[in-house]
PQR file with spaces between the fields and no chain letter, atoms N, CA, C, O and H, PARSE charges and radii, in Angstrom:
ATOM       1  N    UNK     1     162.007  -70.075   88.015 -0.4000 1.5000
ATOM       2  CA   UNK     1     160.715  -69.832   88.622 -0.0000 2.0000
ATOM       3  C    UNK     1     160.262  -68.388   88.403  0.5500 1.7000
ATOM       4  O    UNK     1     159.042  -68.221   88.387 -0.5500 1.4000
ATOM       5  N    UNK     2     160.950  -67.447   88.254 -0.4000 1.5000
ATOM       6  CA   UNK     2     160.968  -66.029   88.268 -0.0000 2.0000
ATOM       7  C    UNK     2     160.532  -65.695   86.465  0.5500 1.7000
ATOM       8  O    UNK     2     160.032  -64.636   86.087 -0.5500 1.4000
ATOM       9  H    UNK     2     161.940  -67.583   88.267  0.4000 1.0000
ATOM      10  N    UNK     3     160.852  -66.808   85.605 -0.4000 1.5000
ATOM      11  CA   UNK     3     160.196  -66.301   84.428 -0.0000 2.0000
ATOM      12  C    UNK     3     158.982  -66.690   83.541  0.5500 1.7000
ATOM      13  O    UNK     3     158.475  -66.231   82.518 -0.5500 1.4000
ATOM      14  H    UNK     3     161.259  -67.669   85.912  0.4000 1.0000
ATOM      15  N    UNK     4     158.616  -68.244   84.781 -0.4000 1.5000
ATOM      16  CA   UNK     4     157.118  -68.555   84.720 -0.0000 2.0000
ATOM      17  C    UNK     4     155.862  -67.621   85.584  0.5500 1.7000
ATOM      18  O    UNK     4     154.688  -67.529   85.227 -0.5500 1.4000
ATOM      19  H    UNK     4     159.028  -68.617   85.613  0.4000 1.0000
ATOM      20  N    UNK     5     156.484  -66.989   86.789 -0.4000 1.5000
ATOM      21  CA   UNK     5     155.927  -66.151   87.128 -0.0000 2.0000
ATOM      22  C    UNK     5     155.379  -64.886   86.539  0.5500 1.7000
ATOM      23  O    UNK     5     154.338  -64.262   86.745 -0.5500 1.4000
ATOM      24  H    UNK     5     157.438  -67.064   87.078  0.4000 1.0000
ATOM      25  N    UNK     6     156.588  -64.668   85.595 -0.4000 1.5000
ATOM      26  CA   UNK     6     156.370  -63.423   85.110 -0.0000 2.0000
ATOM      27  C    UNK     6     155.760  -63.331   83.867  0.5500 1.7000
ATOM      28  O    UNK     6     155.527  -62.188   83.473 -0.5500 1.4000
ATOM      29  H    UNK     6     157.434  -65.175   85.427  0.4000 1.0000
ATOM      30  N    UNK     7     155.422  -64.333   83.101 -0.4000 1.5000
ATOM      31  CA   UNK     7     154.907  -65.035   82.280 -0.0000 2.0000
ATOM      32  C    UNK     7     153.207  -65.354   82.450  0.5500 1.7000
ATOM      33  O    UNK     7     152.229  -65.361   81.703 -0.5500 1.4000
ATOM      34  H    UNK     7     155.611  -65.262   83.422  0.4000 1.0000
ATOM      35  N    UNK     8     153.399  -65.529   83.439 -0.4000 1.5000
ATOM      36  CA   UNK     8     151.810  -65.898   84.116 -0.0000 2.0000
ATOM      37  C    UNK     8     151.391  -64.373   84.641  0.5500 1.7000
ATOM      38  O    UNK     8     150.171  -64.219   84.589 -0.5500 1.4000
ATOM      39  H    UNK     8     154.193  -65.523   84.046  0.4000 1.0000
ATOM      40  N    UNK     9     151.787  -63.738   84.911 -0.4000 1.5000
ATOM      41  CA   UNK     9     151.401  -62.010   85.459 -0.0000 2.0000
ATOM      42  C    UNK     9     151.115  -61.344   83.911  0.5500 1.7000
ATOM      43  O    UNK     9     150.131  -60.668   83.614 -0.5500 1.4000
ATOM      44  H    UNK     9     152.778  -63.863   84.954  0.4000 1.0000
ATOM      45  N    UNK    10     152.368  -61.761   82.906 -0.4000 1.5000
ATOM      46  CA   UNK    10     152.221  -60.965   81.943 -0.0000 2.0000
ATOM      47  C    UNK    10     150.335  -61.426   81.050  0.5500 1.7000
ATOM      48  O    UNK    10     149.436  -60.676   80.669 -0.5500 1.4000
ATOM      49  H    UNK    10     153.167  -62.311   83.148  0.4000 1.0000
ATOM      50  N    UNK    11     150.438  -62.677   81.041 -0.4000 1.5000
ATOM      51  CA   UNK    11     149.429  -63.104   80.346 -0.0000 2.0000
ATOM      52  C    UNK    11     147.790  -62.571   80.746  0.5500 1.7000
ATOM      53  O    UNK    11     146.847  -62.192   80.051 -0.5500 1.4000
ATOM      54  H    UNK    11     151.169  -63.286   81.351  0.4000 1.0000
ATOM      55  N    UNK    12     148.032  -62.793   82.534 -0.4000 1.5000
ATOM      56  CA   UNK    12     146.922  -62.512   82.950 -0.0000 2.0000
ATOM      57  C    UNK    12     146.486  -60.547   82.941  0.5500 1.7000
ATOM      58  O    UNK    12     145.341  -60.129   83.109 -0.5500 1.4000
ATOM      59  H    UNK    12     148.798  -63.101   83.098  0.4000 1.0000
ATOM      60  N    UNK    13     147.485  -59.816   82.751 -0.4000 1.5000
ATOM      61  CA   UNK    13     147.506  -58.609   82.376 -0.0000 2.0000
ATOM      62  C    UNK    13     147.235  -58.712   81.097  0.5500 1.7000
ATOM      63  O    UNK    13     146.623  -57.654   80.953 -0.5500 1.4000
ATOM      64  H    UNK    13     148.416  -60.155   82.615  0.4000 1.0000
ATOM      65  N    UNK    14     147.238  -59.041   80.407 -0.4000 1.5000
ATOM      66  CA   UNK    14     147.324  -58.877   78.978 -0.0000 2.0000
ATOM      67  C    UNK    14     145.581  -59.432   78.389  0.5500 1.7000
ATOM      68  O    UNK    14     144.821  -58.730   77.723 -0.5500 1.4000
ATOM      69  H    UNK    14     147.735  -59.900   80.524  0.4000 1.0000
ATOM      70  N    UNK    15     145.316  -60.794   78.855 -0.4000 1.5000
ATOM      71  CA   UNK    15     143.782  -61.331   79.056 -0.0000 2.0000
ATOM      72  C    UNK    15     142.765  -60.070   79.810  0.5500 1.7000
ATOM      73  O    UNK    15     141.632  -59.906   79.358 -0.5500 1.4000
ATOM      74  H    UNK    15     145.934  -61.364   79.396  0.4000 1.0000
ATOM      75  N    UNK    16     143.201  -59.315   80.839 -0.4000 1.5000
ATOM      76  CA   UNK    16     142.396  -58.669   81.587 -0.0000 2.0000
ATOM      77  C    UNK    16     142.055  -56.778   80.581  0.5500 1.7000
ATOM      78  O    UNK    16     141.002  -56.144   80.523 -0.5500 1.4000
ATOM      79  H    UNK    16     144.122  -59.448   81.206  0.4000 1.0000
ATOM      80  N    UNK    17     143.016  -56.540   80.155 -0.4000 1.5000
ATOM      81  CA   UNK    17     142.937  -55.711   79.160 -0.0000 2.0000
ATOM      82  C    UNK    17     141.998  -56.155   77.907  0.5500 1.7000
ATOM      83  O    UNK    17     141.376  -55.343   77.222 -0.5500 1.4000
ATOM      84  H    UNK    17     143.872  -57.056   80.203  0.4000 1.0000
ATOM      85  N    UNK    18     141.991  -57.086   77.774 -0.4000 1.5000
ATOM      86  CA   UNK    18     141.416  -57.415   76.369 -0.0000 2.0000
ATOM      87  C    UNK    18     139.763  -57.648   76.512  0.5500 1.7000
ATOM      88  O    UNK    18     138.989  -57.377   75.594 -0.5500 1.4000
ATOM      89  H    UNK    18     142.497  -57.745   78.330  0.4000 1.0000
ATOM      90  N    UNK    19     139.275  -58.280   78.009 -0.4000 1.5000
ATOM      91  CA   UNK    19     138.355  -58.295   78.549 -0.0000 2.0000
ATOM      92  C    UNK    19     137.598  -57.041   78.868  0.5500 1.7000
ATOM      93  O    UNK    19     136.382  -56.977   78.691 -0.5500 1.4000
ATOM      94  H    UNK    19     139.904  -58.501   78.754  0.4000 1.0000
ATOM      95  N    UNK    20     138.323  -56.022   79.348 -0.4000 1.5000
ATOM      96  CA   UNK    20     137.893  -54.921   78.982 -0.0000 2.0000
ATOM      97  C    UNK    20     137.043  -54.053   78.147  0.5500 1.7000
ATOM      98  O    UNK    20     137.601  -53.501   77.199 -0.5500 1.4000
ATOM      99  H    UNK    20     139.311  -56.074   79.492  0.4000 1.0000
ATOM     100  N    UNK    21     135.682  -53.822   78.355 -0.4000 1.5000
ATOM     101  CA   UNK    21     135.193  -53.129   77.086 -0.0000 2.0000
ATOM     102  C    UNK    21     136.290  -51.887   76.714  0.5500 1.7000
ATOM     103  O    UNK    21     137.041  -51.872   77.689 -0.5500 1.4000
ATOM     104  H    UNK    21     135.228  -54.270   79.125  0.4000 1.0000
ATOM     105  N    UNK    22     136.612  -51.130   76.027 -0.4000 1.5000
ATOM     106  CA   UNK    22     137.243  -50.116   75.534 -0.0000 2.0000
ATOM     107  C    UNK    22     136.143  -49.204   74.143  0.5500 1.7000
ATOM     108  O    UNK    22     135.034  -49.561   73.744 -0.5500 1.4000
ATOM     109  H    UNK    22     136.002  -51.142   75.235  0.4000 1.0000
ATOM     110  N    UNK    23     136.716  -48.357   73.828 -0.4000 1.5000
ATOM     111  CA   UNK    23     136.238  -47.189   72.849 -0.0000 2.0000
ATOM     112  C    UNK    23     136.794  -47.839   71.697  0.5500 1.7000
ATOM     113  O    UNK    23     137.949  -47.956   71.288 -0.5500 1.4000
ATOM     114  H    UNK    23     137.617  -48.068   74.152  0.4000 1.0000
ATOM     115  N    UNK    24     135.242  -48.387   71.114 -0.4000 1.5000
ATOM     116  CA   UNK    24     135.655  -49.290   69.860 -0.0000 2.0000
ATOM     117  C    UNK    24     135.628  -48.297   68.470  0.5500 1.7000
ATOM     118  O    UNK    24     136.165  -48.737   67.453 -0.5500 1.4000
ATOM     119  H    UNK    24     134.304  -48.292   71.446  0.4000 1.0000
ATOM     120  N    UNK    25     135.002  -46.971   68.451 -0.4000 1.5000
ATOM     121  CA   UNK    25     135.050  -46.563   67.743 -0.0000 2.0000
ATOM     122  C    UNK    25     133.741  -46.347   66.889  0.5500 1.7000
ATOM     123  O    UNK    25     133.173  -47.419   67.098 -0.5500 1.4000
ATOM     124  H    UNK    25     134.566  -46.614   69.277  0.4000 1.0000
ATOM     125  N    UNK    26     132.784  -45.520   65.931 -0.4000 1.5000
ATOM     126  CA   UNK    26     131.402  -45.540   65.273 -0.0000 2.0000
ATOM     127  C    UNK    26     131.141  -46.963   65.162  0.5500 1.7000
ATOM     128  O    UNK    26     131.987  -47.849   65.043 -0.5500 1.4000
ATOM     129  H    UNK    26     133.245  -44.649   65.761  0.4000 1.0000
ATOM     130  N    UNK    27     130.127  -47.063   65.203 -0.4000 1.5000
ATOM     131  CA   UNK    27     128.880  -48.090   64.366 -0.0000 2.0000
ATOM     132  C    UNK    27     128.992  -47.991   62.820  0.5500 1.7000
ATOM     133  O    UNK    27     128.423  -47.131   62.148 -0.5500 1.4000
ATOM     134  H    UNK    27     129.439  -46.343   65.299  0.4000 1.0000
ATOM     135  N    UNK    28     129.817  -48.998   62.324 -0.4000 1.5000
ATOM     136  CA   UNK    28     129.909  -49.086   60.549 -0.0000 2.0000
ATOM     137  C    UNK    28     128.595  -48.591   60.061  0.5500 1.7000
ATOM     138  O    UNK    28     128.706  -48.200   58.899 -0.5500 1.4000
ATOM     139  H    UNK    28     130.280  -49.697   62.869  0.4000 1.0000
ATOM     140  N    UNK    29     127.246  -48.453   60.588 -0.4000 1.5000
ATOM     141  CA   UNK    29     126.042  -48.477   59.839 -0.0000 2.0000
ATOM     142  C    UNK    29     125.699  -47.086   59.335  0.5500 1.7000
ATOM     143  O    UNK    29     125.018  -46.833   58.341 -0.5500 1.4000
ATOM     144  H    UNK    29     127.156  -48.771   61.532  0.4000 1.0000
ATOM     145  N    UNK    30     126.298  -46.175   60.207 -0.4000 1.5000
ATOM     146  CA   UNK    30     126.345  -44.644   60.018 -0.0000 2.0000
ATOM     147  C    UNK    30     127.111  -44.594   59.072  0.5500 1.7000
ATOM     148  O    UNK    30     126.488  -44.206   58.084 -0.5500 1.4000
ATOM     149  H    UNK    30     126.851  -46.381   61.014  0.4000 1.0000
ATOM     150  N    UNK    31     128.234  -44.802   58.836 -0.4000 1.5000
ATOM     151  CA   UNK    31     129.367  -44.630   57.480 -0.0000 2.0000
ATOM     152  C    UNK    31     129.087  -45.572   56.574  0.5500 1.7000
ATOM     153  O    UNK    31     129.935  -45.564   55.682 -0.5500 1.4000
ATOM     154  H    UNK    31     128.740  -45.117   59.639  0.4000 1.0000
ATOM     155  N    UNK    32     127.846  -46.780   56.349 -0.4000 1.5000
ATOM     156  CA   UNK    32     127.645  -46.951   55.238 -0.0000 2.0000
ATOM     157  C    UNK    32     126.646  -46.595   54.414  0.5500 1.7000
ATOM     158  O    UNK    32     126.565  -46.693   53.190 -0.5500 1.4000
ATOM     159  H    UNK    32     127.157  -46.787   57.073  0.4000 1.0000
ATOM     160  N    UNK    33     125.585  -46.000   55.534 -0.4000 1.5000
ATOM     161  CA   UNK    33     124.782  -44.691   54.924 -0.0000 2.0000
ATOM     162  C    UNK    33     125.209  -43.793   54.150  0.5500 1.7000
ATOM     163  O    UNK    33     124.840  -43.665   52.982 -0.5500 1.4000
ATOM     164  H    UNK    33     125.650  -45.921   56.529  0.4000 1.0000
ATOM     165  N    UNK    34     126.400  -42.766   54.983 -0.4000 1.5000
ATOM     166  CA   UNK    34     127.083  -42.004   54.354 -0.0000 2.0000
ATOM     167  C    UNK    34     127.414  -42.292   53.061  0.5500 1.7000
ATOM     168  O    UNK    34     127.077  -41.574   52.120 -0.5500 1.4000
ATOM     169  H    UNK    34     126.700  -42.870   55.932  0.4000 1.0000
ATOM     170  N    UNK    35     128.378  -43.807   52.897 -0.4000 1.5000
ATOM     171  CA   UNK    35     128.647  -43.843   51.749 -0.0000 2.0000
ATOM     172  C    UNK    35     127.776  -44.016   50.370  0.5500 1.7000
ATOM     173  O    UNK    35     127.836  -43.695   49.184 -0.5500 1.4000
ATOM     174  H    UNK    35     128.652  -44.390   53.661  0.4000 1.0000
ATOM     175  N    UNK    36     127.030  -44.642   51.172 -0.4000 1.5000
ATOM     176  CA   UNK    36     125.659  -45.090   49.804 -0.0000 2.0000
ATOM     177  C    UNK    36     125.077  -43.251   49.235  0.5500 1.7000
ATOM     178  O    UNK    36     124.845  -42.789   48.118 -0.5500 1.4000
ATOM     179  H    UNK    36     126.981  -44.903   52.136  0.4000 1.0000
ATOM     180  N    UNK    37     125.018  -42.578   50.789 -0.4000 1.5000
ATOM     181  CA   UNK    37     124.397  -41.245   50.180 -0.0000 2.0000
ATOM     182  C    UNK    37     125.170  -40.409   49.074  0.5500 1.7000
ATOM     183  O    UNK    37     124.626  -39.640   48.281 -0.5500 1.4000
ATOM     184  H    UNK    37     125.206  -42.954   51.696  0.4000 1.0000
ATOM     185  N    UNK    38     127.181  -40.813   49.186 -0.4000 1.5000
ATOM     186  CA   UNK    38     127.689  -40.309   48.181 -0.0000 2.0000
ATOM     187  C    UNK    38     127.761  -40.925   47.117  0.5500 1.7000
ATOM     188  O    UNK    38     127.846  -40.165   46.153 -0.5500 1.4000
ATOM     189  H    UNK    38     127.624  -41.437   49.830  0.4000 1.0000
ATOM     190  N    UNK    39     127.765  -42.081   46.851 -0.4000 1.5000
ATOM     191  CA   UNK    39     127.474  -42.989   45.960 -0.0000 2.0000
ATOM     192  C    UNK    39     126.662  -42.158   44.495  0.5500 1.7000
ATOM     193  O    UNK    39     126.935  -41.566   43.450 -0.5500 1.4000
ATOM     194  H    UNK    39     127.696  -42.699   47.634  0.4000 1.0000
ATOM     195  N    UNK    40     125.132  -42.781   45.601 -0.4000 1.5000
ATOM     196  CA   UNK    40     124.084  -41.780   44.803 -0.0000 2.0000
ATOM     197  C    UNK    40     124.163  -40.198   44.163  0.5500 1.7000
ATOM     198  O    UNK    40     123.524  -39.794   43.192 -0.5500 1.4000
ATOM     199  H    UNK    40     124.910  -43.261   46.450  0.4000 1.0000
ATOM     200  N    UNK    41     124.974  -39.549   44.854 -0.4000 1.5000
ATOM     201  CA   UNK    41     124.854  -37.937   44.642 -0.0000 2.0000
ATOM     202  C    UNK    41     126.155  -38.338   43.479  0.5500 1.7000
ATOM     203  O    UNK    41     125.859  -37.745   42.442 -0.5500 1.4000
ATOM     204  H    UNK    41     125.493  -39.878   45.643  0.4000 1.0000
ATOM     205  N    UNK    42     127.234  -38.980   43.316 -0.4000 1.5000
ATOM     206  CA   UNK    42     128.249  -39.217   42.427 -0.0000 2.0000
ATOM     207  C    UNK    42     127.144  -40.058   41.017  0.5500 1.7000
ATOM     208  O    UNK    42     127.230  -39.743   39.830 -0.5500 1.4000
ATOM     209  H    UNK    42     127.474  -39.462   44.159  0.4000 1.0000
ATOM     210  N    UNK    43     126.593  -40.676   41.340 -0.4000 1.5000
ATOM     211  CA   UNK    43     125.397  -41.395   40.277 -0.0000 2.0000
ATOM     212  C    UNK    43     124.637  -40.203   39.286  0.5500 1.7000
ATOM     213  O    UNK    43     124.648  -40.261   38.056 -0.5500 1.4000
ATOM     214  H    UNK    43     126.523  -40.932   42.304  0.4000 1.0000
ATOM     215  N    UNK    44     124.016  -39.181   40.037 -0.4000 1.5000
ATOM     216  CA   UNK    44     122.953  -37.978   40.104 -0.0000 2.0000
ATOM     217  C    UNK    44     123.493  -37.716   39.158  0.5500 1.7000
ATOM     218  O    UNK    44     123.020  -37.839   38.029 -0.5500 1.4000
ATOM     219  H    UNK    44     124.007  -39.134   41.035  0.4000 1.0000
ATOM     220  N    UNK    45     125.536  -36.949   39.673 -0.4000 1.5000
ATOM     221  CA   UNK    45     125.977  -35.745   38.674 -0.0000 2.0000
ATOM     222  C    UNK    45     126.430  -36.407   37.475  0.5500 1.7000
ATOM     223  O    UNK    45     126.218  -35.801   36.425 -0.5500 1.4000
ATOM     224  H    UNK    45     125.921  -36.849   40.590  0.4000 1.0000
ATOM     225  N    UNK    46     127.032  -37.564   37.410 -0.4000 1.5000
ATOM     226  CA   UNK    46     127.155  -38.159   36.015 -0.0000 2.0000
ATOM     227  C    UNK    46     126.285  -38.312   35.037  0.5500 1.7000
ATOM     228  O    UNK    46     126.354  -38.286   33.809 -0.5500 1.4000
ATOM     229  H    UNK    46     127.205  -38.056   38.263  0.4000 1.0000
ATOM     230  N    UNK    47     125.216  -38.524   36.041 -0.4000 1.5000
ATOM     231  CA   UNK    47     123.852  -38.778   34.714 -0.0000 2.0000
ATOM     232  C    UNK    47     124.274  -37.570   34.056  0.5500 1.7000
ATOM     233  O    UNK    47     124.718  -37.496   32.910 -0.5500 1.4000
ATOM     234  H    UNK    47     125.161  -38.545   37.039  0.4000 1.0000
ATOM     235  N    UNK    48     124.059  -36.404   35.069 -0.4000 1.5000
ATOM     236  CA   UNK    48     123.144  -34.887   35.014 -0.0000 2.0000
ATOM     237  C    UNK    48     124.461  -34.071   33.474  0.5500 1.7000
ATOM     238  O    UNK    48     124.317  -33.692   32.311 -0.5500 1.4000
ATOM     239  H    UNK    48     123.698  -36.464   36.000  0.4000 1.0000
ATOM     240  N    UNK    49     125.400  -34.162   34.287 -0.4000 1.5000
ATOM     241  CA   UNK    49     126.655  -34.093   32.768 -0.0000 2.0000
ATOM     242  C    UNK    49     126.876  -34.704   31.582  0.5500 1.7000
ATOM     243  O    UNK    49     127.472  -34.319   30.576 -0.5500 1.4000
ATOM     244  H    UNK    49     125.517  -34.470   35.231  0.4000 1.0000
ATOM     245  N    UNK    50     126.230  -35.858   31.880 -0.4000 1.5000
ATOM     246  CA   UNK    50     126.147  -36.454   30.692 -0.0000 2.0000
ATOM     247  C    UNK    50     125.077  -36.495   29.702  0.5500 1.7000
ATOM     248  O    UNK    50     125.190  -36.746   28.503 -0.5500 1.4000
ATOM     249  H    UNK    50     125.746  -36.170   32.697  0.4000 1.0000
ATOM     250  N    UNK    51     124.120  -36.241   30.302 -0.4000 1.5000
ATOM     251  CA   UNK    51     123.076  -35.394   29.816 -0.0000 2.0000
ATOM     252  C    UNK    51     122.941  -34.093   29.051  0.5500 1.7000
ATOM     253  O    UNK    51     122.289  -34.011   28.010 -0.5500 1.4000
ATOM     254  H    UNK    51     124.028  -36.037   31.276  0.4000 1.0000
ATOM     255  N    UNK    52     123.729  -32.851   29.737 -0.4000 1.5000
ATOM     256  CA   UNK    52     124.270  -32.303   29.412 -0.0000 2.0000
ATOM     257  C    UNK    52     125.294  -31.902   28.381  0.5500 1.7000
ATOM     258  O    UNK    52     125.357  -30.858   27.733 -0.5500 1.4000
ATOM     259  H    UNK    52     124.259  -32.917   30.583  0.4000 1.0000
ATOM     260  N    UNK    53     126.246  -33.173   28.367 -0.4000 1.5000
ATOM     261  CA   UNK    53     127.464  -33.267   27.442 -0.0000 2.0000
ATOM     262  C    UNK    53     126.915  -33.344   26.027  0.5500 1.7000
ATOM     263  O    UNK    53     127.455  -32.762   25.086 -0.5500 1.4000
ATOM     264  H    UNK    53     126.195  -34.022   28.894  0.4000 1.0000
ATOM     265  N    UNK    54     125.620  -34.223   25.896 -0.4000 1.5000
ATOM     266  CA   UNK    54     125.136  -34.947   25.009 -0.0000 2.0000
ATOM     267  C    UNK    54     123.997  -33.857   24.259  0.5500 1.7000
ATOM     268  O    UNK    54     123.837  -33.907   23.040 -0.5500 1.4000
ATOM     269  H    UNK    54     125.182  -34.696   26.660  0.4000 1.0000
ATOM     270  N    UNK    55     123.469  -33.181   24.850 -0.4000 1.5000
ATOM     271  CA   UNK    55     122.811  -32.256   24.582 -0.0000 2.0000
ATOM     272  C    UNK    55     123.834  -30.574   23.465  0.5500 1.7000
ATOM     273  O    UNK    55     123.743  -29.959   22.403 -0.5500 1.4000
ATOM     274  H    UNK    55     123.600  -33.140   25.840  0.4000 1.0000
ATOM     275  N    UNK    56     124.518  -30.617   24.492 -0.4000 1.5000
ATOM     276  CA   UNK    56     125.397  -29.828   23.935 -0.0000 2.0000
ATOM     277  C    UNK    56     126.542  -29.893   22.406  0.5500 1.7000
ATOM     278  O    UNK    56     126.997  -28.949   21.761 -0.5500 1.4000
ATOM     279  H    UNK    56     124.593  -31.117   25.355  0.4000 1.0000
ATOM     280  N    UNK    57     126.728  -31.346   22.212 -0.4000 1.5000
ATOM     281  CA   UNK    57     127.096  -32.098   21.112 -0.0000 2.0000
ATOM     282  C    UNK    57     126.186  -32.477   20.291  0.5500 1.7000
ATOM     283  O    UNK    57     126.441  -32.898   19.163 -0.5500 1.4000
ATOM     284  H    UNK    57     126.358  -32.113   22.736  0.4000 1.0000
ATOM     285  N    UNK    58     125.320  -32.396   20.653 -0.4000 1.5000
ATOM     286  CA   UNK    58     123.960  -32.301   19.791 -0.0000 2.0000
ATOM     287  C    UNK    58     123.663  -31.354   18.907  0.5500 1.7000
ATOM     288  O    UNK    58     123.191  -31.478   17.776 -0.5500 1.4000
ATOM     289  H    UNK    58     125.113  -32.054   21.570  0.4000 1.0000
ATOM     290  N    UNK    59     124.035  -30.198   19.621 -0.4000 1.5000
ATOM     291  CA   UNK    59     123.281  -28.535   19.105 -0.0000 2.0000
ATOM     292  C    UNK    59     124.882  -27.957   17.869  0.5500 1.7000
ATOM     293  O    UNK    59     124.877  -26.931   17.189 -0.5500 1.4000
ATOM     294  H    UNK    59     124.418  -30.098   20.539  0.4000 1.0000
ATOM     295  N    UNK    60     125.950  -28.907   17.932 -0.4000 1.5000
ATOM     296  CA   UNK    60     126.704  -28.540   17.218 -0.0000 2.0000
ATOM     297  C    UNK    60     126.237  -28.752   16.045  0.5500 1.7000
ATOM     298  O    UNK    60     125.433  -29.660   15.832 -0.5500 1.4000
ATOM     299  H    UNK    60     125.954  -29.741   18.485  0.4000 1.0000
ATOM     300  N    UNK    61     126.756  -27.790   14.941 -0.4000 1.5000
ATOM     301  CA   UNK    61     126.184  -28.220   13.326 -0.0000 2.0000
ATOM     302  C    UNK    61     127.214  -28.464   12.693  0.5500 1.7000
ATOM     303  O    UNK    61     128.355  -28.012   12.789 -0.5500 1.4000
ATOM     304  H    UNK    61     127.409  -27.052   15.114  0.4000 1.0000
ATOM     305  N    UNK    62     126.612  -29.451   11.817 -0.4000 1.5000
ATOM     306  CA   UNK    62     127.883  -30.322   11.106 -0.0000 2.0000
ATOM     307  C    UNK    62     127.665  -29.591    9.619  0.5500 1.7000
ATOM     308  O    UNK    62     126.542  -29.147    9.382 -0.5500 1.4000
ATOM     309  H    UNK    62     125.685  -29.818   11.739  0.4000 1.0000
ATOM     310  N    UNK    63     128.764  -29.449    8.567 -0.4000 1.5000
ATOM     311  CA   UNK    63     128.485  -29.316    7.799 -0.0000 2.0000
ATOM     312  C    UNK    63     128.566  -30.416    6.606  0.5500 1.7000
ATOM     313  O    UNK    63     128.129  -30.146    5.487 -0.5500 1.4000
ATOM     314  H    UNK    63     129.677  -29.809    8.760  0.4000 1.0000
């Protein structure tokens, strides 16, 4: 009897915690902003170097 009891205390402790709102932590929507904003700025500098790269391999003279 003593380990259905304790069984039934444990559960209902355990249900009552979970019921609990708690500190879930940010809103995903802020950090997938973020990520899209690095995304883009990682997009920007590749163009921008490669642009660059291409320009610069350009101006070499071949003989």
């Amino acid at each position: 009897m003593q380990l259905v009891t304790f069984l039934y205390v444990a559960t209902v402790t355990r249900l009552s915690e979970l019921r609990r709102e708690s500190e879930r932590g940010d809103s995903p929507v802020p950090t997938a902003v973020i990520i899209a904003g690095l995304v883009a700025a990682g997009i920007a500098v590749t163009a921008l170097v490669t642009t660059k790269a291409k320009a610069w391999m350009n101006g070499i003279p071949t003989k």
